[in-house]
C-alpha positions in Angstrom: 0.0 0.0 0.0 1.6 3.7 -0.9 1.4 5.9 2.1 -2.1 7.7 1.3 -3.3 4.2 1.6 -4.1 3.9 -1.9 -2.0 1.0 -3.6 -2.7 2.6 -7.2 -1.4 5.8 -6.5 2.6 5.5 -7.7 4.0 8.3 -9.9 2.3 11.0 -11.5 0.0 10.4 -13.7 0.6 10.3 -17.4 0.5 8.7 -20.6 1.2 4.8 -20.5 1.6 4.8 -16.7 1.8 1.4 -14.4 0.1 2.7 -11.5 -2.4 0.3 -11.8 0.3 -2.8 -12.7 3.0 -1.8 -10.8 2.8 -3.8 -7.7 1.4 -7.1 -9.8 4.6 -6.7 -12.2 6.8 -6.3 -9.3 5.8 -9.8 -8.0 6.1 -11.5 -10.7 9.8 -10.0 -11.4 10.8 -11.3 -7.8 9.4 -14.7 -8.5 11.5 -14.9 -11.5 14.8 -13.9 -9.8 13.9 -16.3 -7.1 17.7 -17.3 -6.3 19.2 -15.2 -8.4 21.6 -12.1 -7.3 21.5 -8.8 -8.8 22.4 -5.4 -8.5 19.5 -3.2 -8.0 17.1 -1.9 -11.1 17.3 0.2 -14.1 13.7 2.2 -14.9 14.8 2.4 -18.5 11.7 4.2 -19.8 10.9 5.4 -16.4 7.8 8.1 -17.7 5.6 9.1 -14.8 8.2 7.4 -12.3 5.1 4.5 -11.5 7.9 1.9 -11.3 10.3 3.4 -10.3 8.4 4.7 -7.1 7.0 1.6 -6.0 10.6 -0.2 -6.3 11.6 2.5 -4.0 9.0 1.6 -1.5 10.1 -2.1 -1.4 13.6 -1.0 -0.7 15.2 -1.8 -3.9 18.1 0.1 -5.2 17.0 2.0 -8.5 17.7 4.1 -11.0 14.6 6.0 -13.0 16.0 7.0 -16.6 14.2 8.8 -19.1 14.9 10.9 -21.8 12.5 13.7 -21.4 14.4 16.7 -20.3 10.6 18.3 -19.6 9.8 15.4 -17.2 13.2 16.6 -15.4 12.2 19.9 -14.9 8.9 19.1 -13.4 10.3 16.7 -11.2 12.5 19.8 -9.8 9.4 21.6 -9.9 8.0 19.6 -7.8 11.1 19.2 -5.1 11.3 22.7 -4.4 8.0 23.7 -4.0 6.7 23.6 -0.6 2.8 24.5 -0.7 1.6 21.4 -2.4 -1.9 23.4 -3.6 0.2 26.3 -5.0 1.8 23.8 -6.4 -1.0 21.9 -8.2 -2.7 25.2 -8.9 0.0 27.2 -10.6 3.4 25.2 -10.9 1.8 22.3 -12.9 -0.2 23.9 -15.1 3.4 23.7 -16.8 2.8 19.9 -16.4 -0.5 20.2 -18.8 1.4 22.2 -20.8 3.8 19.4 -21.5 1.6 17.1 -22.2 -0.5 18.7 -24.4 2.5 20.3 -26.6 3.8 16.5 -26.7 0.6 14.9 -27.4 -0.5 17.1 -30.2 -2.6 19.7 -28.7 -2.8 23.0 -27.8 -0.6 25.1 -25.7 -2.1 25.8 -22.2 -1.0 29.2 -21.2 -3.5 29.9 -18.4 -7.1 28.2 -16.4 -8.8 30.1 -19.4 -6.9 28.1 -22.5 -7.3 25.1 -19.9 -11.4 26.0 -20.1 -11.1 26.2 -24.0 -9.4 23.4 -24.3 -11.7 21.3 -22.5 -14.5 21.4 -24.9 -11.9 20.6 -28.0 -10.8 17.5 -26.6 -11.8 13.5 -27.3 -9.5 12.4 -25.0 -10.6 10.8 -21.5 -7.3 11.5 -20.2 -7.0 14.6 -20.8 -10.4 16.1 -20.0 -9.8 14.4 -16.6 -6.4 16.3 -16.3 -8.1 19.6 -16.8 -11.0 19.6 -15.2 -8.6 19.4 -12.4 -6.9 22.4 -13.3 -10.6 24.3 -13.9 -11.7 23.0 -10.5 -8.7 23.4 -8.4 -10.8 23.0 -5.0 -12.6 19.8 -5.9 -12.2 16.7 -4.5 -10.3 15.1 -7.6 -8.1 18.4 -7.3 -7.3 17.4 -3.6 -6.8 13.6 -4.2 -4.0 14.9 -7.2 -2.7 17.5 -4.6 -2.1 14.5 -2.0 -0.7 12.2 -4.7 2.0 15.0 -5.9 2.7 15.4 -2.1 3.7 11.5 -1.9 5.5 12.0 -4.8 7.3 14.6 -3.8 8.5 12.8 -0.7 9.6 9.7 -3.0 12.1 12.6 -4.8 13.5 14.4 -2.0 14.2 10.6 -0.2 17.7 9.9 -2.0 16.2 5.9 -2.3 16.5 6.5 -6.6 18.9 8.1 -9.0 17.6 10.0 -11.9 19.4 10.1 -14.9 18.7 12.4 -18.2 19.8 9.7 -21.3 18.4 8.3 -24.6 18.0 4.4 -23.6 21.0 3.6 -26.0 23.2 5.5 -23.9 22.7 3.9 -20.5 25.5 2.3 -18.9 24.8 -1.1 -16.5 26.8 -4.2 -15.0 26.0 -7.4 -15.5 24.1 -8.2 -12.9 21.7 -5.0 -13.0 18.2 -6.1 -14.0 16.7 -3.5 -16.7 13.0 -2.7 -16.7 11.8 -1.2 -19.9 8.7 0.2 -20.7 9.3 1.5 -24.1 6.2 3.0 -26.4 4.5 -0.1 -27.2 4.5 -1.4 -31.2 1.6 0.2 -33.1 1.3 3.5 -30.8 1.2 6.7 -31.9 0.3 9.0 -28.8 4.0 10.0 -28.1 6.0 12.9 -29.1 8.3 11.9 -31.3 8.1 8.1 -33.5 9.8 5.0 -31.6 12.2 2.3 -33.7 11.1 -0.7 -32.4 13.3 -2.6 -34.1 16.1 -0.5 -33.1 15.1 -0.9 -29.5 15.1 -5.5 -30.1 18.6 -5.2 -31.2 19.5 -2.5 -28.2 18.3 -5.0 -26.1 19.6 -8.1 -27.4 22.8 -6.5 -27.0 22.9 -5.3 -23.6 24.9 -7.4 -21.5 22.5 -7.6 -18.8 21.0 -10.6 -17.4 17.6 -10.2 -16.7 15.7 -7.7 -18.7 12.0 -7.1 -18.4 9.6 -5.3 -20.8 5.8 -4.4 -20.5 3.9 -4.6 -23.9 0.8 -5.8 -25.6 0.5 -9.0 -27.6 2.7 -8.2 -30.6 5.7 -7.9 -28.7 5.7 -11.4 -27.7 7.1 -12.6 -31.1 10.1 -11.0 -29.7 10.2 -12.0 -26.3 9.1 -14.7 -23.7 5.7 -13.7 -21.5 5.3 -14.1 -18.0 2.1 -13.3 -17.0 -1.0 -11.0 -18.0 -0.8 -7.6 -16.2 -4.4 -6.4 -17.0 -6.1 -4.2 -19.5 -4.9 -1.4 -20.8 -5.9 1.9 -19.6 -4.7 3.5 -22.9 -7.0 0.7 -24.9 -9.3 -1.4 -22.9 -9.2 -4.1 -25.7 -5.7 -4.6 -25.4 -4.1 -6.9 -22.7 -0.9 -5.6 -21.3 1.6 -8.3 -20.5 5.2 -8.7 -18.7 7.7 -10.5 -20.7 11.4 -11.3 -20.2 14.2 -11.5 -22.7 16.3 -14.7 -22.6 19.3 -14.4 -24.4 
C-alpha cells in the first residue's frame, strides 16, 4: 500500500503509466529472480516514475531513466515547491502544458486556455487532467494535490537516481536487471516516432541478465511472456503483458 493508503497511487499520472500494474509486475519480477543475485534496477523508460516509485517503497536500489528533459524539470518543480496546492494550482499547469505540446494539442498558457481546451478534446485522459486544473478545490483536485505530495516525498528521499539519457546510452553491469517500458509497437500517442526494431537489437545487445519489458500482444514474437498484467488503460481491448528477454 503507498502511504495515502491507496496502492494505485505510484508516480504521476501520465500517458502509459503502471500505477495500476506496478505492484502485480513487481511480484512476478521477484518470482522470476527467485535465487538469483542482482544489482538493484534500471527504470529504462521510467515516464511518470510509476515503477520506479513503487521499487523504492520495497527498498530496492534503483535508478529512474528517461529521456524527457521536460519530465526533469517538473520533477525539480516539484522538489522545491513547498505548498503542495500552489503547487498543483500554478506550478503544474506547466505539467498540462507538456503534455498537451507533446501529445498534439494545444498550448495551455492559463485556467482560461485550460477551459477552452476542455471542450476541444476526445481524449478521457485529458479532459480528466483539466477539469482538475478548472476545478482546483474539488475533490479530484485534492486527491492529485495528496498524490504530488507522496511524490514529492519519494524525490527528496535519495532511495533513486535519476538520470537524463536516450536508452542507447545507458551504462549497466551485469548483474543490473533493466525494466523497460518502451512505447508499445503500433502506438502513436508520443512525441516523437519509436524504432522498435532498433530498441530489439539494443536489447539483445545489452549485456544484462535479466531484462524485463511491458507490452501488448505483438511484442511477444520477440520476447518470452510471464504473465497478464491487466487491461490497458490506454485501450481497454488490449491486454498488457510482462515479458522477459532470454538471451
Amino acid at each position: 500500500m503507498s502511504k495515502n493508503g491507496n496502492s494505485k497511487s505510484w508516480g504521476l499520472p501520465y500517458f502509459g503509466s503502471k500505477s495500476q500494474i506496478v505492484e502485480k509486475a513487481y511480484g512476478l519480477i521477484k518470482v522470476d529472480l527467485a535465487g538469483e543475485s542482482y544489482n538493484g534496477f534500471v527504470d529504462v523508460f521510467g515516464g511518470g516514475g510509476a515503477i520506479s516509485h513503487y521499487f523504492a517503497s520495497k527498498g530496492e536500489s534503483i535508478i529512474y531513466n528517461d529521456a524527457d528533459a521536460d519530465l526533469h524539470r517538473v520533477f525539480e518543480t516539484i522538489k522545491r515547491t513547498n505548498d503542495t496546492k500552489t503547487l498543483f494550482c500554478d506550478n503544474l499547469l506547466d505539467y498540462g502544458r507538456i503534455f498537451e505540446m507533446k501529445k498534439g494539442g494545444g498550448v495551455l498558457s492559463d485556467i482560461d486556455n485550460a477551459k477552452y481546451y476542455l471542450n476541444k478534446t476526445n481524449s478521457t485522459f485529458h479532459r480528466n487532467f483539466l477539469q482538475i486544473l478548472c476545478n482546483p478545490l474539488s475533490t479530484s483536485a485534492n486527491n492529485f494535490a495528496d498524490r504530488i505530495s507522496k511524490f514529492k516525498d519519494f524525490l527528496l528521499s535519495n532511495k533513486v537516481k535519476f538520470t537524463n539519457r536516450d536508452y542507447r546510452w545507458i551504462a549497466t553491469s551485469h548483474n543490473t536487471v533493466l525494466v523497460c517500458d518502451p512505447p508499445y509497437i503500433g502506438t502513436d500517442i508520443y512525441e516523437q516516432s519509436f524504432d522498435y526494431q532498433s530498441f530489439i537489437e539494443w536489447i539483445k545487445n545489452m549485456p544484462n541478465q535479466h531484462k524485463y519489458i511491458f507490452g501488448y500482444a505483438k511484442e511477444g514474437e520477440y520476447f518470452q511472456k510471464i504473465a497478464n498484467l491487466g487491461a490497458s488503460k490506454i485501450n481497454s481491448s488490449n491486454t498488457e503483458i510482462l515479458y522477459k528477454f532470454t538471451n
